[in-house]
Predicted model as a PDB file, atoms N, CA, C, CB and O in Angstrom, pLDDT in the B-factor column:
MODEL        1                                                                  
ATOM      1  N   UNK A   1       1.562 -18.248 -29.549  1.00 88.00           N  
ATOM      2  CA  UNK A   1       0.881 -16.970 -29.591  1.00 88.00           C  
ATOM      3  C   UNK A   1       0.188 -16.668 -28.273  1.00 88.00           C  
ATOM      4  CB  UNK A   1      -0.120 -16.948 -30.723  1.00 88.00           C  
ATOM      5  O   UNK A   1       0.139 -15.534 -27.798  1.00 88.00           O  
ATOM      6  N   UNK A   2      -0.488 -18.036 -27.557  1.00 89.00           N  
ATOM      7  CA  UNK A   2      -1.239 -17.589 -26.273  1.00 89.00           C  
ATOM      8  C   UNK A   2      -0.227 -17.448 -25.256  1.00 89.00           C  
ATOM      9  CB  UNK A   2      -2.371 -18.613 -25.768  1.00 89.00           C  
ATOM     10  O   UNK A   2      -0.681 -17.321 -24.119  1.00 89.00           O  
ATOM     11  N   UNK A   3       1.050 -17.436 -25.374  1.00 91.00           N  
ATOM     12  CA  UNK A   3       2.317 -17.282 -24.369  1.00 91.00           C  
ATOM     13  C   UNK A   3       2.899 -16.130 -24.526  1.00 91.00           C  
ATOM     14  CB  UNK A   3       3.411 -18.274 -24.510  1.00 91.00           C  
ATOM     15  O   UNK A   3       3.218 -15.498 -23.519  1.00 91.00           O  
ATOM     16  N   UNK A   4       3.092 -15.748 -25.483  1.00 91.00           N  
ATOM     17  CA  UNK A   4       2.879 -14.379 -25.791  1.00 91.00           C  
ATOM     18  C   UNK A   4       2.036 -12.969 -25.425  1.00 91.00           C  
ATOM     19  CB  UNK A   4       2.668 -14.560 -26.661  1.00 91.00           C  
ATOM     20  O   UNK A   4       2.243 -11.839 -24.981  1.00 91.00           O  
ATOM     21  N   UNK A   5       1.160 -13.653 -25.821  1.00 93.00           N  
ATOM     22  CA  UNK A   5       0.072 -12.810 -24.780  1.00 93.00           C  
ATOM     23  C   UNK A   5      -0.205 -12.799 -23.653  1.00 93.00           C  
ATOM     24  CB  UNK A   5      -0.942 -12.882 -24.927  1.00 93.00           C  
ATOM     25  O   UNK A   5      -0.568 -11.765 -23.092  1.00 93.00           O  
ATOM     26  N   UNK A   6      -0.101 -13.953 -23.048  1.00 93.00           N  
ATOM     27  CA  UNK A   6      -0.028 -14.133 -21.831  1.00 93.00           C  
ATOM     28  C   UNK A   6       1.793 -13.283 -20.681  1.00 93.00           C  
ATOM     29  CB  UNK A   6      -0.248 -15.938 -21.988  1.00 93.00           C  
ATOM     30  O   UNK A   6       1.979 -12.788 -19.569  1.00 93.00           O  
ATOM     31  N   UNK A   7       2.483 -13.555 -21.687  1.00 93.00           N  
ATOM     32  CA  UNK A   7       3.882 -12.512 -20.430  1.00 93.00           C  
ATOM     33  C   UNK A   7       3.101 -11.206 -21.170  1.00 93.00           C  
ATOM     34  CB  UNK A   7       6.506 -12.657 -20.855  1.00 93.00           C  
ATOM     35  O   UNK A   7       3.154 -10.379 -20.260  1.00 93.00           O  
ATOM     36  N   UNK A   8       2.610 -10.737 -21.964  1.00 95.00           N  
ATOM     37  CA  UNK A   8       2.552  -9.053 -22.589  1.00 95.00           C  
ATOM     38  C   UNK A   8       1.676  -9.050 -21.699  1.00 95.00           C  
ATOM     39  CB  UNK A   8       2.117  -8.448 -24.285  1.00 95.00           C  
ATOM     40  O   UNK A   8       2.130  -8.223 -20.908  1.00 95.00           O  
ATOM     41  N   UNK A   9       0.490  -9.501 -21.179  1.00 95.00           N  
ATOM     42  CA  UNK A   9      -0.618  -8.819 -20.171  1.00 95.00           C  
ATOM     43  C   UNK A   9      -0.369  -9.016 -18.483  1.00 95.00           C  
ATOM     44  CB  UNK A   9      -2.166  -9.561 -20.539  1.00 95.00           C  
ATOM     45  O   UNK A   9      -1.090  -8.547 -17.602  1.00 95.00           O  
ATOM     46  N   UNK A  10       1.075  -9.991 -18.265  1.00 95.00           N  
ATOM     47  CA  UNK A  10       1.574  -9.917 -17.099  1.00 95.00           C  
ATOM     48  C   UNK A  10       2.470  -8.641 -16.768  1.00 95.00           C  
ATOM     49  CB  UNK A  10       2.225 -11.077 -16.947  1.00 95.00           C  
ATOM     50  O   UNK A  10       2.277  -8.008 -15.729  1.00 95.00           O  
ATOM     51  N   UNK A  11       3.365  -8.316 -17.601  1.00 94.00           N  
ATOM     52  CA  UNK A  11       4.539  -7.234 -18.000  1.00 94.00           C  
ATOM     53  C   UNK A  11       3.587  -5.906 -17.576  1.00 94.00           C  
ATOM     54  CB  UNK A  11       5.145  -7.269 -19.964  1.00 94.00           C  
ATOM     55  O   UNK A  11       3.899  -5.219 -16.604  1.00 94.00           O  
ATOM     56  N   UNK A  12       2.235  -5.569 -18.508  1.00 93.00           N  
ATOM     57  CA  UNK A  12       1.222  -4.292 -18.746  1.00 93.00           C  
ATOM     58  C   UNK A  12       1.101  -4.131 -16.981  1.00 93.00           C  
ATOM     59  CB  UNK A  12      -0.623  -4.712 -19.831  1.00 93.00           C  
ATOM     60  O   UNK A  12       1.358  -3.218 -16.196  1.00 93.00           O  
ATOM     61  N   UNK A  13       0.537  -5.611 -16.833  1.00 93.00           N  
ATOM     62  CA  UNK A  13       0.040  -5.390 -15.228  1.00 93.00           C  
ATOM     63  C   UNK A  13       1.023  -4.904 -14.489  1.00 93.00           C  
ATOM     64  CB  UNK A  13      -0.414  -6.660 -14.449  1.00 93.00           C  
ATOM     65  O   UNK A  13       0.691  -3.841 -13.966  1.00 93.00           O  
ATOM     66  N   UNK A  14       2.532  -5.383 -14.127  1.00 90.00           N  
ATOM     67  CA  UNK A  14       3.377  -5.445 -13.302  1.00 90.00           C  
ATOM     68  C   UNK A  14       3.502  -3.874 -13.322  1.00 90.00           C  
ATOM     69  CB  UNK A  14       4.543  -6.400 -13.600  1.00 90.00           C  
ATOM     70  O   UNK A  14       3.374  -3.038 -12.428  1.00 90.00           O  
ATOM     71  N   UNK A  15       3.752  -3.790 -14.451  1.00 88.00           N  
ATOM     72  CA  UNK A  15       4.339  -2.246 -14.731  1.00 88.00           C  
ATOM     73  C   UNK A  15       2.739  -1.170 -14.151  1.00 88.00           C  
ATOM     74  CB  UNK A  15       4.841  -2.014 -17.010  1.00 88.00           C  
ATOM     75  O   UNK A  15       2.742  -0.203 -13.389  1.00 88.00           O  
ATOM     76  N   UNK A  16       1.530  -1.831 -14.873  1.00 88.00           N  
ATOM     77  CA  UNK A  16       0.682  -0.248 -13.511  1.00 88.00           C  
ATOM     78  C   UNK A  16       0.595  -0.773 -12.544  1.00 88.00           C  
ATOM     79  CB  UNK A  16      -1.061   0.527 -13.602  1.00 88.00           C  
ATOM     80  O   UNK A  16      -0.045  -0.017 -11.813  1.00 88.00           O  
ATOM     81  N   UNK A  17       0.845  -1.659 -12.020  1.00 86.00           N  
ATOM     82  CA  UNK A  17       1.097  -1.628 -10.229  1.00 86.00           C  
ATOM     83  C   UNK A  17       1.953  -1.289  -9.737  1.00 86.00           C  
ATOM     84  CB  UNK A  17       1.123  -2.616  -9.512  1.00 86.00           C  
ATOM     85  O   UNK A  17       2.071  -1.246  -8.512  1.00 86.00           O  
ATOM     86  N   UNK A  18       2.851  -0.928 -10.603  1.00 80.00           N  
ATOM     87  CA  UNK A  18       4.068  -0.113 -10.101  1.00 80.00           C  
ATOM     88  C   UNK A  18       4.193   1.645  -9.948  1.00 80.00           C  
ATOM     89  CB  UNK A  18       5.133  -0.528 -11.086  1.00 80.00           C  
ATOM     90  O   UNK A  18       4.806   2.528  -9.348  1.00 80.00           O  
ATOM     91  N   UNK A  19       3.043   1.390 -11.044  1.00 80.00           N  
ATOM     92  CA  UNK A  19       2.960   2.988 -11.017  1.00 80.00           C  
ATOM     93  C   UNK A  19       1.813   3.194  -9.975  1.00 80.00           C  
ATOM     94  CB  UNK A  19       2.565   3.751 -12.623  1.00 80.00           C  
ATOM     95  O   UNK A  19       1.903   4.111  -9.158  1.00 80.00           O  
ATOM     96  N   UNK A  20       0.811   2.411  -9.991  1.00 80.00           N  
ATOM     97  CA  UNK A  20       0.051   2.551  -8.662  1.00 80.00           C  
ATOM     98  C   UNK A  20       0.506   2.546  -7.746  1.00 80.00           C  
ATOM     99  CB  UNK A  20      -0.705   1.877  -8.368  1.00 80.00           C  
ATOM    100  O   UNK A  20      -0.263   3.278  -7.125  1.00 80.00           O  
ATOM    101  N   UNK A  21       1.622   2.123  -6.728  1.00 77.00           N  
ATOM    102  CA  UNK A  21       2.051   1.960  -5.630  1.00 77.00           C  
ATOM    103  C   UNK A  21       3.209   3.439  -5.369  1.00 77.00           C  
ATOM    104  CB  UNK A  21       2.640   0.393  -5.627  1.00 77.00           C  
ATOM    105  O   UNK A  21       3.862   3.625  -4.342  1.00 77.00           O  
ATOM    106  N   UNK A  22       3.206   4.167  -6.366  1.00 72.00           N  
ATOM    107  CA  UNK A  22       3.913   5.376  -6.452  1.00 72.00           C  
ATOM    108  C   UNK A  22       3.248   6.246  -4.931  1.00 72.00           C  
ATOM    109  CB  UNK A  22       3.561   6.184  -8.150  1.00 72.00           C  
ATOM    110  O   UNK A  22       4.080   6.578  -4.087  1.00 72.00           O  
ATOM    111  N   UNK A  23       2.086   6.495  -4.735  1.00 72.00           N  
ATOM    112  CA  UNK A  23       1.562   7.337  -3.674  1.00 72.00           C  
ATOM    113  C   UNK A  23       1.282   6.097  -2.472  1.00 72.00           C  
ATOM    114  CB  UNK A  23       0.061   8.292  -4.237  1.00 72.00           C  
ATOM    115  O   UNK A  23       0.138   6.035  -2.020  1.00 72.00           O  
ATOM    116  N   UNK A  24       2.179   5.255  -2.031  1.00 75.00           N  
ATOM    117  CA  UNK A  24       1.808   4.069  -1.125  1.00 75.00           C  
ATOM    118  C   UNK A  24       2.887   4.540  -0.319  1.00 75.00           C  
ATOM    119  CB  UNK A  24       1.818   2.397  -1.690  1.00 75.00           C  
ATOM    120  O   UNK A  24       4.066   4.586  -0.673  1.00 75.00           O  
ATOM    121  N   UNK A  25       2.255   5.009   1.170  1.00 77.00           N  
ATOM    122  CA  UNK A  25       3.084   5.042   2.373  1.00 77.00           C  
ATOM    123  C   UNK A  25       3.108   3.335   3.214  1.00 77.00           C  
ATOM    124  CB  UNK A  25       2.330   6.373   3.426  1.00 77.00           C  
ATOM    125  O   UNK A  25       2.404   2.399   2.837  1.00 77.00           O  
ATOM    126  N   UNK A  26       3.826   3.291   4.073  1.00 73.00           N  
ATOM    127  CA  UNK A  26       4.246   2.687   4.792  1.00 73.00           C  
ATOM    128  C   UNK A  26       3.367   3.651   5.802  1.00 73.00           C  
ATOM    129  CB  UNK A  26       5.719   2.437   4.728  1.00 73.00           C  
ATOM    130  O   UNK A  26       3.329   4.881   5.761  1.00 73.00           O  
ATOM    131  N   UNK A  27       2.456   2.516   7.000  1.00 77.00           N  
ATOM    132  CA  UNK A  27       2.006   3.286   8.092  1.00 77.00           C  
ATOM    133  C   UNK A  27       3.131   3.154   9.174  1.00 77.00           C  
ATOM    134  CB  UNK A  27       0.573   2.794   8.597  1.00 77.00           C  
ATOM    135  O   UNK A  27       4.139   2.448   9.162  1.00 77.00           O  
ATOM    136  N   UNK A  28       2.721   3.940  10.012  1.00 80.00           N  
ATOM    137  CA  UNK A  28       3.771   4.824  11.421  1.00 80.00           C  
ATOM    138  C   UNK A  28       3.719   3.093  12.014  1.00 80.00           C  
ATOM    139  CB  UNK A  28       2.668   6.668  12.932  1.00 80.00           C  
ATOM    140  O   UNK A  28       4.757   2.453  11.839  1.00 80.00           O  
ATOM    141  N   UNK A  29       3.076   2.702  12.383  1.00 81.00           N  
ATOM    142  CA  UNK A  29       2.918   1.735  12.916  1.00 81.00           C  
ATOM    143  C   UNK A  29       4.050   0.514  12.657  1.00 81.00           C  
ATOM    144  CB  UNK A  29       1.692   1.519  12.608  1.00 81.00           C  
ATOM    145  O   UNK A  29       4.946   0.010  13.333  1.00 81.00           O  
ATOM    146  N   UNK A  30       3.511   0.322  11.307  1.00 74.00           N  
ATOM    147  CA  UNK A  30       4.556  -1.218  10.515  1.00 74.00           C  
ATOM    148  C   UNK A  30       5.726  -0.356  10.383  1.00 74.00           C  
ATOM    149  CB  UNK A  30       4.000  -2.101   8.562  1.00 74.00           C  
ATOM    150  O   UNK A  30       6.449  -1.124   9.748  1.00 74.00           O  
ATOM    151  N   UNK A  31       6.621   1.024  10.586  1.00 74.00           N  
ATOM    152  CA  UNK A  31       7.475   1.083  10.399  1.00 74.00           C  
ATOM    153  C   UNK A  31       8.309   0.857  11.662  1.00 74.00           C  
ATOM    154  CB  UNK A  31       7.491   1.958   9.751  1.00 74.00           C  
ATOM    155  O   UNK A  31       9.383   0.256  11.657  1.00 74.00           O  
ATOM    156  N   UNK A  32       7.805   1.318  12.605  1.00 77.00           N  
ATOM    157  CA  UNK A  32       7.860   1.546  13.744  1.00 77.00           C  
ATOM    158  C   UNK A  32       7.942  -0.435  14.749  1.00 77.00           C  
ATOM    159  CB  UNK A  32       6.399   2.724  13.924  1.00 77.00           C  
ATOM    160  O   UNK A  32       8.626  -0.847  15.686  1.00 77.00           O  
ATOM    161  N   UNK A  33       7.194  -0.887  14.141  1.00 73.00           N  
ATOM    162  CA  UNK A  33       7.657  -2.579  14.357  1.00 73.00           C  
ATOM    163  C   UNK A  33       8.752  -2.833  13.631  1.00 73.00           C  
ATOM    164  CB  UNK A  33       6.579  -3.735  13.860  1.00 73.00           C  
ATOM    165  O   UNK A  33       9.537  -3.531  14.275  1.00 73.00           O  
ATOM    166  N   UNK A  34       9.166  -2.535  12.470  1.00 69.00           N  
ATOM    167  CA  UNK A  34      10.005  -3.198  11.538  1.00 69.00           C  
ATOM    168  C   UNK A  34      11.753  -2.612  11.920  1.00 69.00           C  
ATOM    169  CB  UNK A  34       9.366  -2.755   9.840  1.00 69.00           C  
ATOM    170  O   UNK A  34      12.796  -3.246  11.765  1.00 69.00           O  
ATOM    171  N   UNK A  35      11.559  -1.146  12.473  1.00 71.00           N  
ATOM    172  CA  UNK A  35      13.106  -0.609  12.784  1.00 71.00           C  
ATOM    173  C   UNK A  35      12.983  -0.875  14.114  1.00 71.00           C  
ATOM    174  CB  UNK A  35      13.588   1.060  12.443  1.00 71.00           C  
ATOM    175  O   UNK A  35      13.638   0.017  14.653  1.00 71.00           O  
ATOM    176  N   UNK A  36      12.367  -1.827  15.258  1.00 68.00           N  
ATOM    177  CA  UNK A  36      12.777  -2.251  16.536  1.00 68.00           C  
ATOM    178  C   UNK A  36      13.822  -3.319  16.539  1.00 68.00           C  
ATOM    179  CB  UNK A  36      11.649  -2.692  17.258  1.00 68.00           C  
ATOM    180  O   UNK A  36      14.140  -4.098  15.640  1.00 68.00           O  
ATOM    181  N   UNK A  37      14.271  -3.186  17.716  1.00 64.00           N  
ATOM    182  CA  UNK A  37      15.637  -4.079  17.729  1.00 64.00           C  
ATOM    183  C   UNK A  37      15.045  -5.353  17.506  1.00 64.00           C  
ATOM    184  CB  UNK A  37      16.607  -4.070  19.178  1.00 64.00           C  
ATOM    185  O   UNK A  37      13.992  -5.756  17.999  1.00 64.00           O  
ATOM    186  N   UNK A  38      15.846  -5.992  16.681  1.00 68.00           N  
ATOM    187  CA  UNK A  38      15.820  -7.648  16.462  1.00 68.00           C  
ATOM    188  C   UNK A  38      15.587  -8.282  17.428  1.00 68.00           C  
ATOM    189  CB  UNK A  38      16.945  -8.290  16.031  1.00 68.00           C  
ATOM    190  O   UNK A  38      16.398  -7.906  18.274  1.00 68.00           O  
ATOM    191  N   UNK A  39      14.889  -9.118  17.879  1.00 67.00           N  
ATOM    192  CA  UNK A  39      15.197 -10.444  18.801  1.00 67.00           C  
ATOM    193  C   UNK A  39      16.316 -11.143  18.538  1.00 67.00           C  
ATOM    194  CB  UNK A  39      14.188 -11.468  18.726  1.00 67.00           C  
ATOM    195  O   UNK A  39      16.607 -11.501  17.397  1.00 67.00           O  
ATOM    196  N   UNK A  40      16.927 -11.354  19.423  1.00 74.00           N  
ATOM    197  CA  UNK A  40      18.382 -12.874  18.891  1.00 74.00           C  
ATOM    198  C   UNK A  40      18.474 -13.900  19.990  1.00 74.00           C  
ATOM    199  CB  UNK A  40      20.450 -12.223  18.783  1.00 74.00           C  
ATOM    200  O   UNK A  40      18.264 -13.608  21.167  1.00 74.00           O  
ATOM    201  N   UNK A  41      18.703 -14.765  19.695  1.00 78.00           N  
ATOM    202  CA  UNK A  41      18.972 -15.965  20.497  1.00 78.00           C  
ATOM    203  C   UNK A  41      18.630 -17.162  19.771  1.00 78.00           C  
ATOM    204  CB  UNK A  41      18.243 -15.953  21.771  1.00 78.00           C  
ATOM    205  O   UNK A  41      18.042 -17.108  18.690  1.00 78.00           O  
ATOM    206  N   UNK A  42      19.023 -18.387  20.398  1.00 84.00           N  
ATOM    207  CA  UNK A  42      18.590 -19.278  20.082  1.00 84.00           C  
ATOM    208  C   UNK A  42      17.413 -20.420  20.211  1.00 84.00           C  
ATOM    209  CB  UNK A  42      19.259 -19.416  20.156  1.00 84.00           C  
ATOM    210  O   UNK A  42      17.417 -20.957  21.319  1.00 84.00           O  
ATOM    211  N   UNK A  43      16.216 -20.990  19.133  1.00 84.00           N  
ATOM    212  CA  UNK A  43      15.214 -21.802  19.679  1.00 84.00           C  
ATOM    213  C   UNK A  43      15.767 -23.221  19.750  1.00 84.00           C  
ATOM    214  CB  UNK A  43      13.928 -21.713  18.861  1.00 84.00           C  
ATOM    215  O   UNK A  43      16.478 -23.609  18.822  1.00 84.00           O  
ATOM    216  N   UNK A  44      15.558 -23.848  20.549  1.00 88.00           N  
ATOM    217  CA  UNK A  44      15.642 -25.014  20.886  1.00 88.00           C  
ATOM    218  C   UNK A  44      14.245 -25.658  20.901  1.00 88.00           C  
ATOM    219  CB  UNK A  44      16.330 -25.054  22.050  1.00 88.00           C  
ATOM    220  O   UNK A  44      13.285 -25.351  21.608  1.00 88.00           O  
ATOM    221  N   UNK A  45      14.349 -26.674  19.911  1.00 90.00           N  
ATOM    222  CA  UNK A  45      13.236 -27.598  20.406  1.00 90.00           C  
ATOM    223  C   UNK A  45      13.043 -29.209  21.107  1.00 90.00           C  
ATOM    224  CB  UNK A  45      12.620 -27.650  19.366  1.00 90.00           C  
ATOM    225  O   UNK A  45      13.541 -30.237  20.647  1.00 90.00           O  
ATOM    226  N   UNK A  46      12.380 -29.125  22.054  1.00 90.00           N  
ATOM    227  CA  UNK A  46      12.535 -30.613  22.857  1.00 90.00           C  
ATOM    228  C   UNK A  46      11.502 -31.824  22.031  1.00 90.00           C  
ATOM    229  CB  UNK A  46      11.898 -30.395  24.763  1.00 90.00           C  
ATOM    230  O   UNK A  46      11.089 -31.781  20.872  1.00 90.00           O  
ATOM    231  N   UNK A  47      11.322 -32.651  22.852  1.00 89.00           N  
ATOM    232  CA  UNK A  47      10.335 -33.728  22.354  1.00 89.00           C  
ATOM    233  C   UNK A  47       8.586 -33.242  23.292  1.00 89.00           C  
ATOM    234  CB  UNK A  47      11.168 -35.650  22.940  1.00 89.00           C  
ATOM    235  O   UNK A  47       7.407 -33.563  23.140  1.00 89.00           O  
ATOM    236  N   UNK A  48       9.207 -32.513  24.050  1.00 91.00           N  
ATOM    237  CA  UNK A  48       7.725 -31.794  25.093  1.00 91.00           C  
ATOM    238  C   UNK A  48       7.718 -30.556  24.990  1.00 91.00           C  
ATOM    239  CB  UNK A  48       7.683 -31.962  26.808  1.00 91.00           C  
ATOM    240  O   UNK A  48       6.849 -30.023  25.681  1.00 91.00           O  
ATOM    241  N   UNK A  49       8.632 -29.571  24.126  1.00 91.00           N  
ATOM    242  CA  UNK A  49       8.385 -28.058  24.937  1.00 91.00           C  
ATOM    243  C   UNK A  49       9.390 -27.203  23.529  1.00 91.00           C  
ATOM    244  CB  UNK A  49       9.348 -27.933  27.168  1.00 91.00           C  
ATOM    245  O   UNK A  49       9.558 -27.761  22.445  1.00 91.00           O  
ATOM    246  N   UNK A  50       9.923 -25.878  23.836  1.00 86.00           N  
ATOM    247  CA  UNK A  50      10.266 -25.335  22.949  1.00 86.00           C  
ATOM    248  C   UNK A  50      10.783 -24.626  24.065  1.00 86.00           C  
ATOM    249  CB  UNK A  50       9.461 -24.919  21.863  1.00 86.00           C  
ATOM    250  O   UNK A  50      10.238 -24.479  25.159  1.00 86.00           O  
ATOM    251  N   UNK A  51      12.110 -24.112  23.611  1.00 87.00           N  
ATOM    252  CA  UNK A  51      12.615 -23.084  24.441  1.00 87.00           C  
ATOM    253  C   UNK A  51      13.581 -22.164  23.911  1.00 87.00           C  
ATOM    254  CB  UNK A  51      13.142 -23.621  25.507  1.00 87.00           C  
ATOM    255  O   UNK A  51      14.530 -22.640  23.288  1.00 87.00           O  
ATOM    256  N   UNK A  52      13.504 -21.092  24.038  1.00 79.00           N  
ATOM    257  CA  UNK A  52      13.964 -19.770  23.098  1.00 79.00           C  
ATOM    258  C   UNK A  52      15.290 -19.317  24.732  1.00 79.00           C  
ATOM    259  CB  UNK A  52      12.003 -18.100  22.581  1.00 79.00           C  
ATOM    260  O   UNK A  52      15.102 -19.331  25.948  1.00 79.00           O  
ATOM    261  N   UNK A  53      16.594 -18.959  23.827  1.00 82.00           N  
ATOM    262  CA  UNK A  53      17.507 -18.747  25.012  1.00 82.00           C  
ATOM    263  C   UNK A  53      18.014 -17.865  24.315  1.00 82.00           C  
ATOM    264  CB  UNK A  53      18.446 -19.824  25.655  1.00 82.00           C  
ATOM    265  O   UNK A  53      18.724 -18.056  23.328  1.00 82.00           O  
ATOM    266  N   UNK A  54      17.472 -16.128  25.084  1.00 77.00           N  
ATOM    267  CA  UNK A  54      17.797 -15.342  24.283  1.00 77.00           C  
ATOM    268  C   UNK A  54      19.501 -15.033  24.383  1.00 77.00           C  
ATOM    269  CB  UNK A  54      16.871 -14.247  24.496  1.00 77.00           C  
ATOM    270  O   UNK A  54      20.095 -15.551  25.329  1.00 77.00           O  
ATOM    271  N   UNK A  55      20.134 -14.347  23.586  1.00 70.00           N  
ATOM    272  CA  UNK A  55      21.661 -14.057  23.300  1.00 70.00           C  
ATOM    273  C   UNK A  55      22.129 -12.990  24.636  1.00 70.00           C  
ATOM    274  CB  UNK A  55      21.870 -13.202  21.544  1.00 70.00           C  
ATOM    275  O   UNK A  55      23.231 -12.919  25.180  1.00 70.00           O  
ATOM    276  N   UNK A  56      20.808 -12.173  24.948  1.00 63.00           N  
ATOM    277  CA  UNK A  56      21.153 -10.488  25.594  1.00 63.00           C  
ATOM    278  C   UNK A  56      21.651 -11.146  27.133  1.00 63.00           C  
ATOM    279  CB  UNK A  56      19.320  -9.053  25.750  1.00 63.00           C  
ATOM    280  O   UNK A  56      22.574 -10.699  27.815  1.00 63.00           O  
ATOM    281  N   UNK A  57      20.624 -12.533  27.534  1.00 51.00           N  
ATOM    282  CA  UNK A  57      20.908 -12.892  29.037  1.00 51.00           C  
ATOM    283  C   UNK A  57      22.153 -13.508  29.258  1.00 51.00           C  
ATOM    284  CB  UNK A  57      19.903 -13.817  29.612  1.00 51.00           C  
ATOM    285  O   UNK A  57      22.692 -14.327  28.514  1.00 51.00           O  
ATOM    286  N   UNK A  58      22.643 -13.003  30.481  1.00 48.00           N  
ATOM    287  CA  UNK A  58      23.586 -13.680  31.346  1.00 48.00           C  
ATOM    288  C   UNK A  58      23.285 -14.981  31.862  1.00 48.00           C  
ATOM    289  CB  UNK A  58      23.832 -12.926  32.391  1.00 48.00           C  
ATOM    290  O   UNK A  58      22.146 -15.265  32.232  1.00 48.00           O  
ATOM    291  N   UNK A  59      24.557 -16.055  31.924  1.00 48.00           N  
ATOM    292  CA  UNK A  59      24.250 -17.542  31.990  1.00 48.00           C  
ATOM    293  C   UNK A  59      25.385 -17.196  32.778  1.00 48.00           C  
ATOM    294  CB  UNK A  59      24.157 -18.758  30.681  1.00 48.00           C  
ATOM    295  O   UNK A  59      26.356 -16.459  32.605  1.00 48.00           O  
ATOM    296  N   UNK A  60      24.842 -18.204  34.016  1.00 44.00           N  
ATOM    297  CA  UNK A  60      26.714 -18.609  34.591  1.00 44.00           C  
ATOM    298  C   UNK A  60      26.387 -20.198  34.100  1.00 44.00           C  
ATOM    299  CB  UNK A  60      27.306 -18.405  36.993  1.00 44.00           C  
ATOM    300  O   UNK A  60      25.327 -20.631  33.648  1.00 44.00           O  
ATOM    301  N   UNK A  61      27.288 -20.708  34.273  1.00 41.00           N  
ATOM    302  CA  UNK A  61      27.747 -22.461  34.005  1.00 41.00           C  
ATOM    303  C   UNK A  61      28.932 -22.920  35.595  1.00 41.00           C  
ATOM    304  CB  UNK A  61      29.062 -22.598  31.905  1.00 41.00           C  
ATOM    305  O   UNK A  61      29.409 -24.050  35.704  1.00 41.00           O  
TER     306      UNK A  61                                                      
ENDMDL                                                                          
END                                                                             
């Protein structure tokens, strides 16, 4: 019975925070970070250091 009650007053909640979040913008800001181009490359880590080798740079060998 207390498991019961317990998902029915999780379910009540989930559901008005859902309806609360109905008038919830996204600010200019966090959208504006989130649609910038990806970073890519690869991190490497040493036994002294860390090193990030991004994908965009030119390498000769």
């Amino acid at each position: 019975m207390i498991f019961i009650t317990f998902v029915l007053l999780l379910a009540i909640s989930f559901i008005f925070s859902l309806v609360s979040m109905r008038d919830f913008h996204i600010p200019a800001e966090i959208a504006k970070i989130v649609s910038m181009k990806k970073i890519r490359g690869t991190i490497v880590f040493f036994k002294d250091k860390i090193e990030h080798y991004s994908s965009s740079s030119s390498s000769s060998s």
